[in-house]
C-alpha positions as CSV (number, residue, x, y, z in Angstrom):
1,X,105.1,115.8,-37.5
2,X,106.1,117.9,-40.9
3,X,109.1,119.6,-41.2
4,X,108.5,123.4,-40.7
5,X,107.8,125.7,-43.9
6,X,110.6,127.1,-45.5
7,X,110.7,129.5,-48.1
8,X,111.0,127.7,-51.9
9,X,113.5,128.8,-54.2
10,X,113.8,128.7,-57.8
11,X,115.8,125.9,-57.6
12,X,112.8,123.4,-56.0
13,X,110.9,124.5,-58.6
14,X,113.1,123.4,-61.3
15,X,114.1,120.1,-59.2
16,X,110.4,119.6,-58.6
17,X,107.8,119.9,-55.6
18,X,107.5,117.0,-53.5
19,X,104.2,114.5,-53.9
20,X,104.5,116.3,-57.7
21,X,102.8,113.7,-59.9
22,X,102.7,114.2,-64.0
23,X,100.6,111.2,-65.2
24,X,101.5,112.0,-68.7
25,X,105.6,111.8,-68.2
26,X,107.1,109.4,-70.0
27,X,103.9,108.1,-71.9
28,X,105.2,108.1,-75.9
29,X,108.2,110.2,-75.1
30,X,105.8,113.3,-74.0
31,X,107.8,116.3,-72.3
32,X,107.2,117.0,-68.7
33,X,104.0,118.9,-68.5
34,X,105.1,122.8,-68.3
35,X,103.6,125.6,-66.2
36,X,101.6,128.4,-68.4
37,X,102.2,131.2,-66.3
38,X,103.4,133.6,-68.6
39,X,100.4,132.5,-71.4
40,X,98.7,133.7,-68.2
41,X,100.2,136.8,-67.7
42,X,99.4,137.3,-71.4
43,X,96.0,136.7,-71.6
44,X,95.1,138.3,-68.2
45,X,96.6,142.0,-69.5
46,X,95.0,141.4,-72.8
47,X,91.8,141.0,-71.0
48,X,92.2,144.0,-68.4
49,X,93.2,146.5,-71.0
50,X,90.6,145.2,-73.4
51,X,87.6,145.5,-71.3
52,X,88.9,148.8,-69.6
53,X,88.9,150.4,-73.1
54,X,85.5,148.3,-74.0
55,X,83.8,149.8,-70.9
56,X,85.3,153.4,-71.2
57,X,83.9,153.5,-74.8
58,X,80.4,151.9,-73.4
59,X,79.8,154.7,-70.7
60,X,80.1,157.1,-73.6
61,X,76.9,156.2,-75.3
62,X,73.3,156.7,-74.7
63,X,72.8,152.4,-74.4
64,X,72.6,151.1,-70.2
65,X,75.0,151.3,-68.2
66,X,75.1,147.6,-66.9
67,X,77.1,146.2,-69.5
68,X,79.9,148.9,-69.0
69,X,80.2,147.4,-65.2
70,X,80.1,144.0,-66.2
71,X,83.4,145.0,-68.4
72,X,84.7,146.8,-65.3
73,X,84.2,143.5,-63.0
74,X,85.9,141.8,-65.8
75,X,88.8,143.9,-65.9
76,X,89.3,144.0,-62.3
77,X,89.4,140.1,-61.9
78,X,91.8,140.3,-65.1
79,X,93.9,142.6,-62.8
80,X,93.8,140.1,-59.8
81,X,94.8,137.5,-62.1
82,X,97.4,139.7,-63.1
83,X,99.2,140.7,-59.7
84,X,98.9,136.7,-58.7
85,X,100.9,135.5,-61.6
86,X,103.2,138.1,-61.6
87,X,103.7,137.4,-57.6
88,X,104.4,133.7,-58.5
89,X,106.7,134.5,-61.0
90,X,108.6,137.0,-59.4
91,X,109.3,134.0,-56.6
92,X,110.5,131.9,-59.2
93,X,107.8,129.3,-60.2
94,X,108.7,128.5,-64.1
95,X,106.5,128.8,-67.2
């Protein structure tokens, strides 16, 4: 059987996960390949504010509607995106 779950703390991350296999360490003298997380975080509030203001200024013009909800779809899976990366960073993954 597998040991029971226990919670992982910063330190596994930075030790590494177990079965954790970078096919690129080592080749040429390449760095261990890095998590993005925070290019994540980044990019997803970029895209949530963005497309909020985008859609906002859309619904106050005489064009359709539809591509003002498409922008508010987008936002809203840029905010999902958002509270997911945050969560695994506040737990301790790096990047």
């Amino acid at each position: 059987m597998s040991e029971p779950r226990r919670k992982r703390t910063r330190a596994d991350y930075e030790r590494g996960l177990p079965d954790h296999h970078d096919p690129t360490a080592g080749i040429g003298g390449a760095a261990p390949a890095q998590s993005a997380l925070t290019l994540r975080l980044v990019l997803a509030t970029f895209g949530l504010v963005t497309c909020t203001v985008f859609g906002i200024l859309w619904l106050g013009t005489d064009l359709p509607a539809w591509p003002a909800v498409l922008l508010f779809v987008l936002a809203a899976v840029a905010l999902v995106d958002l509270v997911v990366v945050a969560r695994r960073k506040l737990r301790g993954e790096p990047g």
